[in-house]
C-alpha positions in Angstrom: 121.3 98.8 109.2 117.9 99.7 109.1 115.8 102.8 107.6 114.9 105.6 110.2 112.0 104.6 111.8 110.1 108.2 111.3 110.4 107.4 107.6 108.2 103.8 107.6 105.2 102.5 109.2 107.1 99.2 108.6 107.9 97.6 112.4 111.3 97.0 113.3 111.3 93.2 113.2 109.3 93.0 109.6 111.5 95.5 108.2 114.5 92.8 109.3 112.8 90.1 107.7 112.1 91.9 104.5 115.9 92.7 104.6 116.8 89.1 105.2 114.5 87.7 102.6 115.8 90.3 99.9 119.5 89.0 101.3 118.1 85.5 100.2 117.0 86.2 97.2 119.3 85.5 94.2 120.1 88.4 91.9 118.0 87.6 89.4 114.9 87.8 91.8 116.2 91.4 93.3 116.4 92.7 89.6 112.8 91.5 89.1 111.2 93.5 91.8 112.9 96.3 91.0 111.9 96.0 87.4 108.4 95.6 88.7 108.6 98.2 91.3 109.9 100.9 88.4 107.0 99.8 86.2 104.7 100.5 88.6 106.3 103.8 89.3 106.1 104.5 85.9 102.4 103.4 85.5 101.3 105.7 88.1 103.3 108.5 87.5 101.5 108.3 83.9 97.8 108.0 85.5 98.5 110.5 87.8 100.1 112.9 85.4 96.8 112.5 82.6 94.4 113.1 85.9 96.6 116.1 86.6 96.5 117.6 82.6 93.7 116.1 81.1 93.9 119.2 78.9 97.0 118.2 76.9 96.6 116.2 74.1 98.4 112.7 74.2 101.6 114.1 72.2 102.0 116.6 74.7 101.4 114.5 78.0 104.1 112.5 77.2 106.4 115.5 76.7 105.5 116.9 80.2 106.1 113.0 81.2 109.6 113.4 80.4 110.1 116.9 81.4 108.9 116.3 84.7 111.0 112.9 85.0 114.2 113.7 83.2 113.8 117.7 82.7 113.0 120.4 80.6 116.6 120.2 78.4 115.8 116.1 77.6 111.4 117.1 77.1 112.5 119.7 74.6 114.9 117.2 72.9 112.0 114.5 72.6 109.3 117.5 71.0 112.2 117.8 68.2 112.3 113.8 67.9 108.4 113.5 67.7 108.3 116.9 65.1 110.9 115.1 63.4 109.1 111.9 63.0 106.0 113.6 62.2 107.8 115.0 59.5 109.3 112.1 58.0 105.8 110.2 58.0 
């Protein structure tokens, strides 16, 4: 079945032969691009996200990182662990 067409600029018959090809591939090659697909995510959610709050110091980017990816209960839990490691150093 294919995605709605007001969602992709993707025609109809590449969209099918994107589908078959990913069909084709073996597991191990799926699991790749979608390793390399979340690390680009990630890569540009982190460029974005230092052009966005070029204020916060590094510490603190990556706290709003993780508060904006996994929430504010999980970003708060992280501050303690970094406070905790500064601690211990």
């Amino acid at each position: 079945m294919l995605f709605d067409q007001a969602l992709t600029d993707t025609p109809p018959e590449v969209e099918r032969m994107q589908i078959d090809l990913l069909r084709q591939a073996g597991q191990a090659r799926r699991t790749q691009l979608m390793l390399s697909l979340s690390q680009s995510m990630f890569a540009l959610s982190w460029h974005n996200l230092q052009k966005v709050f070029p204020h916060l110091s590094e510490t603190e980017q990556k706290i709003k990182f993780v508060e904006l990816l996994y929430g504010s209960e999980l970003a708060h839990a992280f501050q303690q662990f970094l406070q905790q490691l500064e601690n211990d150093a």
